[in-house]
C-alpha positions as protocol buffer text, in pm:
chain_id: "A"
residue {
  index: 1
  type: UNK
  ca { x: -2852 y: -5224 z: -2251 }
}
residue {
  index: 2
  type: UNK
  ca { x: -2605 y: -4964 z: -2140 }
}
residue {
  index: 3
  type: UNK
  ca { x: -2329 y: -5229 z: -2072 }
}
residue {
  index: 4
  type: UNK
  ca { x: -2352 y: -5360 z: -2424 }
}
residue {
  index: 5
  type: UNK
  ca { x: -2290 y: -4979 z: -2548 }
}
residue {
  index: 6
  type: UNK
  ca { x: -2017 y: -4912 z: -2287 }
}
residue {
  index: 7
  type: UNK
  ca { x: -1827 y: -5260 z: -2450 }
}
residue {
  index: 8
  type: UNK
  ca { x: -1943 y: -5131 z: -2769 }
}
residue {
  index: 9
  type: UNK
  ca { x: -1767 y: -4886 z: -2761 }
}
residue {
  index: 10
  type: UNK
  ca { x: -1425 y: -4984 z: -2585 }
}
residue {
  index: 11
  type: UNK
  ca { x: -1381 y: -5215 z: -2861 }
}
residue {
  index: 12
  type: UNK
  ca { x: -1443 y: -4967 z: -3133 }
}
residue {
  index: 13
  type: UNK
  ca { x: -1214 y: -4782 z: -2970 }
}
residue {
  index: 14
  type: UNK
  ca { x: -942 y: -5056 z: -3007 }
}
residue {
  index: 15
  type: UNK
  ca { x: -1006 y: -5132 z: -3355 }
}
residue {
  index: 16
  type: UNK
  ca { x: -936 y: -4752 z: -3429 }
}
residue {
  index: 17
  type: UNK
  ca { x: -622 y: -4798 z: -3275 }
}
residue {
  index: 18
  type: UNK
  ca { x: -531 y: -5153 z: -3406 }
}
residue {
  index: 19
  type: UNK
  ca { x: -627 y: -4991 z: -3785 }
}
residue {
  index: 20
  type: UNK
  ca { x: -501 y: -4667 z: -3748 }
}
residue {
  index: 21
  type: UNK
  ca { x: -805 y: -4495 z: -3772 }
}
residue {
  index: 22
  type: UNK
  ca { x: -844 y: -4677 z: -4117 }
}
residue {
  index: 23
  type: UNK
  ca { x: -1096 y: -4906 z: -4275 }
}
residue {
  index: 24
  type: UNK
  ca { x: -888 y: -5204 z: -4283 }
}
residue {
  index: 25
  type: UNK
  ca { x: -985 y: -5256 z: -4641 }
}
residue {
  index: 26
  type: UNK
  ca { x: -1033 y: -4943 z: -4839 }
}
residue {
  index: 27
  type: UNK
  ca { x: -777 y: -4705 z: -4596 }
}
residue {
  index: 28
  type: UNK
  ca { x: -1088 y: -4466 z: -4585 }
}
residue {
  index: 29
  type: UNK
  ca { x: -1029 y: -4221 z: -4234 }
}
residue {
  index: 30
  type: UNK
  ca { x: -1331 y: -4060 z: -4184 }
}
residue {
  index: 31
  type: UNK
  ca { x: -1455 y: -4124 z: -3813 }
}
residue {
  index: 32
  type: UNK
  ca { x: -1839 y: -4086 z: -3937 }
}
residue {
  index: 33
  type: UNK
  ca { x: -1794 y: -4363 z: -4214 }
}
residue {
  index: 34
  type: UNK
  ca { x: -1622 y: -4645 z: -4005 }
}
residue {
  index: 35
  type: UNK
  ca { x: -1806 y: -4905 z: -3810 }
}
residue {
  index: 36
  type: UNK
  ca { x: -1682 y: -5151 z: -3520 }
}
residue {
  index: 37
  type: UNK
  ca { x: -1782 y: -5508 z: -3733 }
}
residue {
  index: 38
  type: UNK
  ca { x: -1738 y: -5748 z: -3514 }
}
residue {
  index: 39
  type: UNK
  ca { x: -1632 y: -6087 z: -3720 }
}
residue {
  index: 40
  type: UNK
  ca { x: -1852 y: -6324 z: -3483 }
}
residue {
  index: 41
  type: UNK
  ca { x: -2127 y: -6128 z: -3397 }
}
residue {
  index: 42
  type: UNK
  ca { x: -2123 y: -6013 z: -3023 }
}
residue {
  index: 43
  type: UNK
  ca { x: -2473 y: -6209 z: -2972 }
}
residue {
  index: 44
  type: UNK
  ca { x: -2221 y: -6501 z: -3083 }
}
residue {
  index: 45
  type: UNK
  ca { x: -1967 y: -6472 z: -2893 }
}
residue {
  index: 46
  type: UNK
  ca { x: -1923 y: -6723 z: -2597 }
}
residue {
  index: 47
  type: UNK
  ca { x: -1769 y: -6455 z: -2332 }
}
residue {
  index: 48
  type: UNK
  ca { x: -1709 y: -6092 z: -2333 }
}
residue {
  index: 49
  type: UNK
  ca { x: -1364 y: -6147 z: -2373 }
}
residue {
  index: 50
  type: UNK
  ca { x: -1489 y: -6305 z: -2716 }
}
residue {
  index: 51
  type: UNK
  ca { x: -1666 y: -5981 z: -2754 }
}
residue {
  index: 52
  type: UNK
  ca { x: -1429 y: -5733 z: -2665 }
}
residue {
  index: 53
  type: UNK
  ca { x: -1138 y: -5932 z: -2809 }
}
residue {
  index: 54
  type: UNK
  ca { x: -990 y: -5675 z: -3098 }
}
residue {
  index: 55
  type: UNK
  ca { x: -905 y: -5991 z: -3305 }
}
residue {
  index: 56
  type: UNK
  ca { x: -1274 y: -6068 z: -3348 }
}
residue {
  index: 57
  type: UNK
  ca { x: -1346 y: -5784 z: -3517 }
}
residue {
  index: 58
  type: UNK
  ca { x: -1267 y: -5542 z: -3826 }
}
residue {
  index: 59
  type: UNK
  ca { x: -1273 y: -5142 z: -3863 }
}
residue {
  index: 60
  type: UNK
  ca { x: -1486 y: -5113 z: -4164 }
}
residue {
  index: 61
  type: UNK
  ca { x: -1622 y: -4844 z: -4411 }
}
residue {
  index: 62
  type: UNK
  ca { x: -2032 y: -4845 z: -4391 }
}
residue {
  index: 63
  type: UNK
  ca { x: -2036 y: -5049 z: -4766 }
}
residue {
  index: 64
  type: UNK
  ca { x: -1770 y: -5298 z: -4627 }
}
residue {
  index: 65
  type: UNK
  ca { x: -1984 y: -5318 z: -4283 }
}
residue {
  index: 66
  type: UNK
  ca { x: -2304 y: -5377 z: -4419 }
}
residue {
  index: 67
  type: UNK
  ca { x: -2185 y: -5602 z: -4670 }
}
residue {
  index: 68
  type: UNK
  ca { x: -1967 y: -5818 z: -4450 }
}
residue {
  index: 69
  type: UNK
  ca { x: -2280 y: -5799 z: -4173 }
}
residue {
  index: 70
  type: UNK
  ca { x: -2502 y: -6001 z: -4427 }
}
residue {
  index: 71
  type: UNK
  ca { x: -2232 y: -6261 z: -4568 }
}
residue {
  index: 72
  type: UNK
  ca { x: -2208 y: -6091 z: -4900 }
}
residue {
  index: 73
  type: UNK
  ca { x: -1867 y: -6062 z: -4867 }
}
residue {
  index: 74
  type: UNK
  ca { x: -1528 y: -6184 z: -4634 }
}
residue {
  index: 75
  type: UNK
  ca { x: -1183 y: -6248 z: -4630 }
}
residue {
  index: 76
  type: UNK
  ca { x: -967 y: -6544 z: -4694 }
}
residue {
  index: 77
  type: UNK
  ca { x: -674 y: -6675 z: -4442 }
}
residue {
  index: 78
  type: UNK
  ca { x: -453 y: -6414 z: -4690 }
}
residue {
  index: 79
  type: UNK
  ca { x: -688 y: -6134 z: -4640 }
}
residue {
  index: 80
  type: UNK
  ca { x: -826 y: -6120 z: -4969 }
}
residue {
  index: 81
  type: UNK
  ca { x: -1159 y: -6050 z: -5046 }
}
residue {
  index: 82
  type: UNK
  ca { x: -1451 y: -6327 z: -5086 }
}
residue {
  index: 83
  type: UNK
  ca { x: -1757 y: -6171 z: -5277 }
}
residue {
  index: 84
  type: UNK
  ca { x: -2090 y: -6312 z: -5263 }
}
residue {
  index: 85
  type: UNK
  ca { x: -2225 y: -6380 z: -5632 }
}
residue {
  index: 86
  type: UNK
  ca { x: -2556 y: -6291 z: -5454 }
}
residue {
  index: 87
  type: UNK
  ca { x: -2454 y: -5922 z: -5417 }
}
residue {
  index: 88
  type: UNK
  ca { x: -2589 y: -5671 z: -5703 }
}
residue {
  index: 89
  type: UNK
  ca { x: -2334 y: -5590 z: -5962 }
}
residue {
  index: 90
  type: UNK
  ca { x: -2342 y: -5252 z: -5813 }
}
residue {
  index: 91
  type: UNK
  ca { x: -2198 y: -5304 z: -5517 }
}
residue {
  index: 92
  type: UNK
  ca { x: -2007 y: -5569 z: -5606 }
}
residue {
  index: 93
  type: UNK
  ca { x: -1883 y: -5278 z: -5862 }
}
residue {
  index: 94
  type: UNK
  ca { x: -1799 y: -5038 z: -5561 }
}
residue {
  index: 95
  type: UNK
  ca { x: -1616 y: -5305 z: -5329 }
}
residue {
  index: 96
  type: UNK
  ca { x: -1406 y: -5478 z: -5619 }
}
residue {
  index: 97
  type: UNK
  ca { x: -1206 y: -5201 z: -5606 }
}
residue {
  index: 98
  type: UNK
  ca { x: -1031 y: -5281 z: -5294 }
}
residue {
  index: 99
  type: UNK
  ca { x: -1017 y: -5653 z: -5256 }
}
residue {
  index: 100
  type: UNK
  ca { x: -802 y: -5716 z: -5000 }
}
residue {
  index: 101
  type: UNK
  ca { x: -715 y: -5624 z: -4621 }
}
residue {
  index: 102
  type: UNK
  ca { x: -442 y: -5373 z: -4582 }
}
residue {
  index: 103
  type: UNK
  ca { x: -269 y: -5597 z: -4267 }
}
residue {
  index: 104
  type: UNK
  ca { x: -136 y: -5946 z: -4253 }
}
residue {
  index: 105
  type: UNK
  ca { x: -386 y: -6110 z: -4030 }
}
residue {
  index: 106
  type: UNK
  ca { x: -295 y: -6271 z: -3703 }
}
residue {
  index: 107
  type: UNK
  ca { x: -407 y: -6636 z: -3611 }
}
residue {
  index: 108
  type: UNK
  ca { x: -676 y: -6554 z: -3411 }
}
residue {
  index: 109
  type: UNK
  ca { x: -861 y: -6339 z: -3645 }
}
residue {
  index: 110
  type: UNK
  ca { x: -828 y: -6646 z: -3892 }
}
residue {
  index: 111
  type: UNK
  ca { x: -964 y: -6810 z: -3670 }
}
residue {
  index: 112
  type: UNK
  ca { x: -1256 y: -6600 z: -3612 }
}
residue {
  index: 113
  type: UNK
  ca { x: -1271 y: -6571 z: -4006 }
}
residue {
  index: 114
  type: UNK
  ca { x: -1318 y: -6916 z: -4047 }
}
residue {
  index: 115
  type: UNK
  ca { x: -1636 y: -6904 z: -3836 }
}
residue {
  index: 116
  type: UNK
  ca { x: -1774 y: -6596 z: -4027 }
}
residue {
  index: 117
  type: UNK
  ca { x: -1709 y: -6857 z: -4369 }
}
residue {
  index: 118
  type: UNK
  ca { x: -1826 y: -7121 z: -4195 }
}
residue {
  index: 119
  type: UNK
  ca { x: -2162 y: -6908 z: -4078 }
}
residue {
  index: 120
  type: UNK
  ca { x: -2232 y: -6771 z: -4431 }
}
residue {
  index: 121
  type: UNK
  ca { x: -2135 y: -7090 z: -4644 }
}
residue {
  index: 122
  type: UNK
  ca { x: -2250 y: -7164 z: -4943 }
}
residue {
  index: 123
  type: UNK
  ca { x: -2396 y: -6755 z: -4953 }
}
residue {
  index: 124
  type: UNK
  ca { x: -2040 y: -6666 z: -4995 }
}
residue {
  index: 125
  type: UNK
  ca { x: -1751 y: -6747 z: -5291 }
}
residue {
  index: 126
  type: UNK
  ca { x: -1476 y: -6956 z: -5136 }
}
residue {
  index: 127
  type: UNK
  ca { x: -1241 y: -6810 z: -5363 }
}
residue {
  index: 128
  type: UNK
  ca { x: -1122 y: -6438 z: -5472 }
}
């Protein structure tokens, strides 16, 4: 158990760095609001170089987290935002606002996007 916290939390500390300390959708900077997501989940992923791997994973505000945890939401290969029609018109409300990720995403975390579609398919909308 304490070796999954320890690589817990190397790789949250590497997504705060690869972000900027930012949710990489909304730009929100408050430490206590930001989760580690990782985009396959670490019980997922085939090594823990998979795990630890900052390209399989996305600094997120708590909404964005939660939401992207349950396949209500991801991203397209452009980083924009895929909503879930299954998601209450609240929420949907609150993460409309920011659709899209604030970096151009590399190859590998398209790749690793592809398998969080692929995982939440048809639960997800395939287009923004």
């Amino acid at each position: 158990m304490r070796r999954q916290r320890v690589g817990q939390d190397i790789f949250r500390r590497a997504l705060l760095q690869y972000w900027e300390g930012r949710c990489a959708v909304t730009g929100l900077s408050d430490p206590a609001l930001l989760r580690a997501s990782h985009i396959v989940p670490w019980s997922e992923c085939v090594s823990n170089a998979h795990r630890l791997n900052v390209n399989n994973g996305l600094l997120l505000s708590a909404l964005w987290d939660a939401a992207f945890d349950a396949g209500l939401v991801s991203f397209d290969d452009d980083g924009a935002a895929l909503i879930s029609d299954q998601i209450s018109s609240e929420a949907g409300q609150l993460l409309g606002s920011a659709s899209r990720l604030r970096r151009q995403l590399s190859s590998e975390q398209r790749n690793f996007l592809r398998q969080h579609r692929r995982r939440w398919q048809p639960q997800i909308v395939l287009e923004p």
